[in-house]
NUMARVEX-302695 format. One line per 5 residues: number of its first residue (from 1); for each residue x, y, z of C-alpha. Coordinates in Angstrom, 2 decimals, always signed. Layout:
<nodes>
NUM	X:Y:Z; ... $
</nodes>
This chain:
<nodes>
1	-44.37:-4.24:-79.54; -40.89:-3.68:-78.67; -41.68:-2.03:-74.97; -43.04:-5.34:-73.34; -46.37:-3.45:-72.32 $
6	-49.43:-1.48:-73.50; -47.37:+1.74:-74.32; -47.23:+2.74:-78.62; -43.96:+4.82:-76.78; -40.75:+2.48:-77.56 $
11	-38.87:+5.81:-76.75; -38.34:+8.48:-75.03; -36.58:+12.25:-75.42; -35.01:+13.41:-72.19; -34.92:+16.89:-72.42 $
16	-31.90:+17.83:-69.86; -31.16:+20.24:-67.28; -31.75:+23.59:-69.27; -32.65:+24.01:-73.12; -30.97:+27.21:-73.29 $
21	-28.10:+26.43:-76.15; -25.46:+28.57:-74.87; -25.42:+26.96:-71.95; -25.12:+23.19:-73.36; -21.44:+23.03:-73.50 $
26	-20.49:+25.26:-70.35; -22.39:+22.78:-68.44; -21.28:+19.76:-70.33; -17.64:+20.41:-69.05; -19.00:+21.70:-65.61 $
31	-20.69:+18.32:-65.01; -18.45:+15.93:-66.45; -16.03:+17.26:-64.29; -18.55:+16.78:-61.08; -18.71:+13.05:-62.50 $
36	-14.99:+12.45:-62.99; -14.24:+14.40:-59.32; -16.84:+11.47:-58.36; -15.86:+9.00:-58.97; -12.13:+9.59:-58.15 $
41	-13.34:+10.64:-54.52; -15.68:+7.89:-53.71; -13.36:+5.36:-55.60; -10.41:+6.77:-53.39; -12.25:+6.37:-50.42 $
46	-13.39:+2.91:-51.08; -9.78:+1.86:-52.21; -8.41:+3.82:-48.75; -10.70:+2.08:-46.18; -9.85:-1.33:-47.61 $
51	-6.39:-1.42:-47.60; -5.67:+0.33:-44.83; -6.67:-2.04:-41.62; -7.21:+0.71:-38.54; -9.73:+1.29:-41.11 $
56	-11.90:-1.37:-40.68; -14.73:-0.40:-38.18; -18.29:-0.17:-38.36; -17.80:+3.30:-39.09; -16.08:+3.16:-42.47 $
61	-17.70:-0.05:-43.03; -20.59:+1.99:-43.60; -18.70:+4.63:-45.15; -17.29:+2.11:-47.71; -20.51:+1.33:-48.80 $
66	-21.83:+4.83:-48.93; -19.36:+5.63:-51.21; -19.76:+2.28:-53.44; -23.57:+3.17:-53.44; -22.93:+7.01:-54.43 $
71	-20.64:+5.98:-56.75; -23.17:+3.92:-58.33; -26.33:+5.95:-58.78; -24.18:+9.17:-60.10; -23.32:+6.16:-62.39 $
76	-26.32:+5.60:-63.31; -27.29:+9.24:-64.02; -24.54:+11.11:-64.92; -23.56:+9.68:-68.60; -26.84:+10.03:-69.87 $
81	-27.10:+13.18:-68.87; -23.91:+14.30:-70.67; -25.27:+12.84:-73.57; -27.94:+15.32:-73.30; -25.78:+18.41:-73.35 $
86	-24.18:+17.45:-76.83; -26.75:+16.53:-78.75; -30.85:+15.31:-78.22; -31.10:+12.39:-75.79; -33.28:+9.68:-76.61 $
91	-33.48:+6.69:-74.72; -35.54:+3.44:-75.24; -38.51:+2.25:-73.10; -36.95:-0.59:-71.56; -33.58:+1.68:-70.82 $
96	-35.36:+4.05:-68.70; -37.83:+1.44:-67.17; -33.93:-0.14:-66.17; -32.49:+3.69:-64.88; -35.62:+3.88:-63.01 $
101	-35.31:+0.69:-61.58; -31.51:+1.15:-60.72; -31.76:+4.85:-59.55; -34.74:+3.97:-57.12; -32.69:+1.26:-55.71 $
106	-29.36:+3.61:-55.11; -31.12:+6.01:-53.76; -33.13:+3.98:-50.81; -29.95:+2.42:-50.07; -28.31:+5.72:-49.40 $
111	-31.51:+6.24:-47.42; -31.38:+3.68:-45.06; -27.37:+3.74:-44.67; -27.38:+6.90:-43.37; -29.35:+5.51:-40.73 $
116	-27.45:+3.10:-39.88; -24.77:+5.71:-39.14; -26.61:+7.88:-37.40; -27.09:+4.56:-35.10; -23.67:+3.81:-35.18 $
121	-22.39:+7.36:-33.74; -25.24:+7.56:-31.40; -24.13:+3.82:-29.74; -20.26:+5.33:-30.28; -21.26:+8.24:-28.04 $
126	-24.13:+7.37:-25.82; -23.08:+3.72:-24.68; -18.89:+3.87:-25.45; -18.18:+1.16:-23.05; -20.84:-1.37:-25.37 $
131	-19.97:-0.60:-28.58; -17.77:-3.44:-30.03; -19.98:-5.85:-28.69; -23.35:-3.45:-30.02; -22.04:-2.76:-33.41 $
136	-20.32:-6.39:-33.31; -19.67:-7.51:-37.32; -22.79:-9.90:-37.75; -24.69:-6.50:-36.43; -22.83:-4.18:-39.27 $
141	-23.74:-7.16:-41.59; -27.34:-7.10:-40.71; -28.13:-3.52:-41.00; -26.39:-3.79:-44.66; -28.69:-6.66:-45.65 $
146	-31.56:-4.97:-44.92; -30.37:-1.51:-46.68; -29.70:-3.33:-49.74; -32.68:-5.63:-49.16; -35.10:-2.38:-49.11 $
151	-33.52:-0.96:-51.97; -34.52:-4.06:-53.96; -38.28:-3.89:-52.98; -38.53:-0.43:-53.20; -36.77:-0.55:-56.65 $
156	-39.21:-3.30:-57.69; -42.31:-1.55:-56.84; -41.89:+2.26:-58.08; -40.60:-0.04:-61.55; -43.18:-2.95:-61.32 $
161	-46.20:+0.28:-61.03; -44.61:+2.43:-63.86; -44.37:-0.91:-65.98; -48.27:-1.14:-65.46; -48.80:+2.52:-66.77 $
166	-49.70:+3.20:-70.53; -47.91:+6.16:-72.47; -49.91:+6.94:-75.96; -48.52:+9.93:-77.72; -46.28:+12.26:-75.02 $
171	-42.45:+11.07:-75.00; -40.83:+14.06:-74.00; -39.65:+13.64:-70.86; -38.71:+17.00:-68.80; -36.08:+15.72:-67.03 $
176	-32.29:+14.48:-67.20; -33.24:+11.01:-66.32; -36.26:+8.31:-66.26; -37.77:+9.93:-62.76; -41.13:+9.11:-61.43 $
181	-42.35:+12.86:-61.59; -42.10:+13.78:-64.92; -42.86:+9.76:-66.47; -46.26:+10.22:-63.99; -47.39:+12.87:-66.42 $
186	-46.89:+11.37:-69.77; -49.25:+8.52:-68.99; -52.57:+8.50:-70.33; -54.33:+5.84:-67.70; -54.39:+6.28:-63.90 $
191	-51.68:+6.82:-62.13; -53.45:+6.74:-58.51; -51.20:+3.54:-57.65; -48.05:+5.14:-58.30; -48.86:+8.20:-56.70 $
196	-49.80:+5.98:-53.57; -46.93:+4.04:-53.88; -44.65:+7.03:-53.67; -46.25:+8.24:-50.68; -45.98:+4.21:-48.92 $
201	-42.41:+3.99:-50.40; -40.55:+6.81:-49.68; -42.57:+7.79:-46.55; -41.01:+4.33:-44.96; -37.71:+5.10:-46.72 $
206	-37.59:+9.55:-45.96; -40.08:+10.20:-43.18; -39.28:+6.74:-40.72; -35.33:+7.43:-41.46; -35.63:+10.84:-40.69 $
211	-37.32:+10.11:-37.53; -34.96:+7.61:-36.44; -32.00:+10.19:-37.40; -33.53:+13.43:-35.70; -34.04:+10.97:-32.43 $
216	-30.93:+9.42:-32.58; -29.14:+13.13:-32.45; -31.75:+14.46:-29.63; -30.04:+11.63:-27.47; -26.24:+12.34:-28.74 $
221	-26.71:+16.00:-28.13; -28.35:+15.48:-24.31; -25.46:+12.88:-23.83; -23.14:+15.38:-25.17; -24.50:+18.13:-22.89 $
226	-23.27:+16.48:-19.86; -20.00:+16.22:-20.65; -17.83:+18.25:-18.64; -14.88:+19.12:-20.55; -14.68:+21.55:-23.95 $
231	-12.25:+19.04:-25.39; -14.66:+16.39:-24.73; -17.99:+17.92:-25.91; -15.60:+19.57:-29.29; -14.10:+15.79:-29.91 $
236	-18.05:+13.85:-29.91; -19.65:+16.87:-31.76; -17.34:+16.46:-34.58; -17.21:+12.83:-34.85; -21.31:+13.74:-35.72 $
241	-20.49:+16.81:-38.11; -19.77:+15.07:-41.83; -22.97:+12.68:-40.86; -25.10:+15.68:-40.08; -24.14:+17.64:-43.31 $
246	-24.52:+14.95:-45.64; -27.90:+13.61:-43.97; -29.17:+17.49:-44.35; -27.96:+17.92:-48.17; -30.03:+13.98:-48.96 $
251	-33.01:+14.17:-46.97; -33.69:+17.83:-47.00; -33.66:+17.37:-51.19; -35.40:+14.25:-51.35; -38.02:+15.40:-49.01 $
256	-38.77:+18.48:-51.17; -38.77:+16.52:-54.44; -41.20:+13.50:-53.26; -43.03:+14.56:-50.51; -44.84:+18.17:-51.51 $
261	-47.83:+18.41:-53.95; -46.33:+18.33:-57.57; -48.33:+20.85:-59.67; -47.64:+20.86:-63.69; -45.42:+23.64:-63.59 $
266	-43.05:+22.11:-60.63; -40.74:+20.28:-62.97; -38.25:+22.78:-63.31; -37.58:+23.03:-59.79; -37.71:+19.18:-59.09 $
271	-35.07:+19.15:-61.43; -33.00:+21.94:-59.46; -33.66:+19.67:-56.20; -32.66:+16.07:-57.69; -29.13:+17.32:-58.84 $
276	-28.65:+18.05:-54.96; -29.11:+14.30:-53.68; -28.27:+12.73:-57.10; -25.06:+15.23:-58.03; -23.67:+17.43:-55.92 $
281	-23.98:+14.72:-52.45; -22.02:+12.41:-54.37; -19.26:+14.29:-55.04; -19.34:+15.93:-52.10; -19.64:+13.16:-49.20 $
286	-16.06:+11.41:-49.90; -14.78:+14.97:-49.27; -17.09:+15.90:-46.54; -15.58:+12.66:-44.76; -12.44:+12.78:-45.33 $
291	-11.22:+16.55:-44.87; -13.41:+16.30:-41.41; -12.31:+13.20:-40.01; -9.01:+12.85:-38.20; -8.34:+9.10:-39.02 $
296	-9.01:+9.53:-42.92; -6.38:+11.93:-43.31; -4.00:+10.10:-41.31; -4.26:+7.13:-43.84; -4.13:+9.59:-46.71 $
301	-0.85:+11.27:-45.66; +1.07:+7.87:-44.66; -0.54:+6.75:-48.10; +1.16:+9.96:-49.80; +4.20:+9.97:-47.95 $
306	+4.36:+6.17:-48.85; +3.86:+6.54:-52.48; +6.37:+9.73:-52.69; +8.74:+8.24:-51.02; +9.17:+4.95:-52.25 $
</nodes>
């Protein structure tokens, strides 16, 4: 059999955002130009922070991956899901086992690199005077080994569990993309492992990152309290603003679309939830960053000013 397991599906029909008709081509155009606004912004970002030198610091270290990893899961989602708005999407077995795979991987990596900069601002702001040698480079290296490094198991197991499942006749999949949800349903064996992986894996990867975040901001804010000056408390509370908005927009989706009980009739509004933290962050974030943060539009005007006048 051409799937690789027990499964007489080889493919499977991803039904999309919406099966209204009239709205198939508004939204084609809509989203394609989310994807192309994308990946210009993240690519922009990730081209700005590496060739301009005052630039590299932990801070837009992290931001340079954020935008490499956002770049790549809306990657992995978004043409497929165009294809859906122009005519019926099928895609094979071992393609969506793959955006699965892929997509899970993205998207704990975005988990766990936000943590790392909630980290970063709260050693930026609580202990200034032991920063460089806190967030040294071997540190910044660290924390991106394991992000990447948790991605990879995580990826592995929600893939290695849905490889293990059996799908007989269903192959519709209500969705834009391979998700666990909506693949969970389709199978005809248990699917008590998956469902307990899920919990395991993205309660380590939402809940334990959440907690570290929401602590990490209880001690900025207290630190930030006791600062005398306006100036002072205005200049640390926005150097925490674009973190705090995109954290909110992830987690907050992710949270409702893995961690609440998932009746039959739910799908619909997990989809609404997933093009938060797989769509609109994504385009978003470079833009979030960059029209809030005082050394970002530096670069970009001497870049302008650069390129016009040259």
């Amino acid at each position: 059999m051409a799937a690789g397991n027990d499964s007489s599906v080889t493919q499977f029909i991803l039904l999309g955002l919406t099966q209204q008709p009239e709205l198939q081509l508004p939204l084609f155009f809509i989203f394609l130009g989310i994807y192309v606004v994308t990946v210009m912004g993240n690519m922009g970002l990730i081209i700005l922070i590496g060739l301009k030198p005052h630039l590299h610091t932990p801070m837009y270290y992290f931001l340079f991956n954020l935008s490499f990893i956002d770049l790549c899961y809306s990657s992995v989602i978004m043409p497929r899901m165009l294809i859906g708005f122009v005519r019926q999407n099928t895609i094979s077995y071992k393609e969506c086992m793959a955006q699965l795979c892929f997509f899970s991987f993205f998207v704990i990596d975005e988990c766990c690199i936000l943590t790392s900069m909630a980290y970063d601002r709260y050693v930026a702001i609580c202990k200034p005077l032991l920063y460089k040698a806190i967030m040294s480079h071997r540190v910044c290296l660290m924390l991106m080994a394991v992000t990447y490094a948790m991605g990879f198991v995580g990826a592995m197991a929600h893939t290695g569990c849905m490889l293990r499942l059996t799908f007989c006749d269903g192959n519709i999949i209500n969705h834009y993309m391979c998700d666990i949800p909506p693949l969970l349903q389709l199978s005809c064996t248990s699917t008590y492992v998956n469902e307990l992986v899920v919990f395991i894996v993205v309660g380590i990867n939402v809940i334990m990152p959440s907690l570290t975040i929401t602590i990490s901001y209880i001690l900025i804010v207290s630190n930030i309290l006791r600062i005398h000056s306006t100036e002072g408390r205005s200049k640390a509370f926005s150097t925490c603003s674009s973190h705090i908005v995109t954290v909110s927009l992830f987690f907050g989706a992710s949270a409702f679309m893995y961690l609440k009980p998932s009746p039959a009739g739910s799908l619909d509004q997990d989809k609404v939830s997933t093009v938060f933290y797989t769509i609109v962050g994504p385009m978003m974030n470079p833009f979030i960053y960059s029209l809030r943060n005082k050394d970002v539009k530096i670069a970009l005007s001497k870049t302008f000013k650069k390129r016009v006048f040259s």
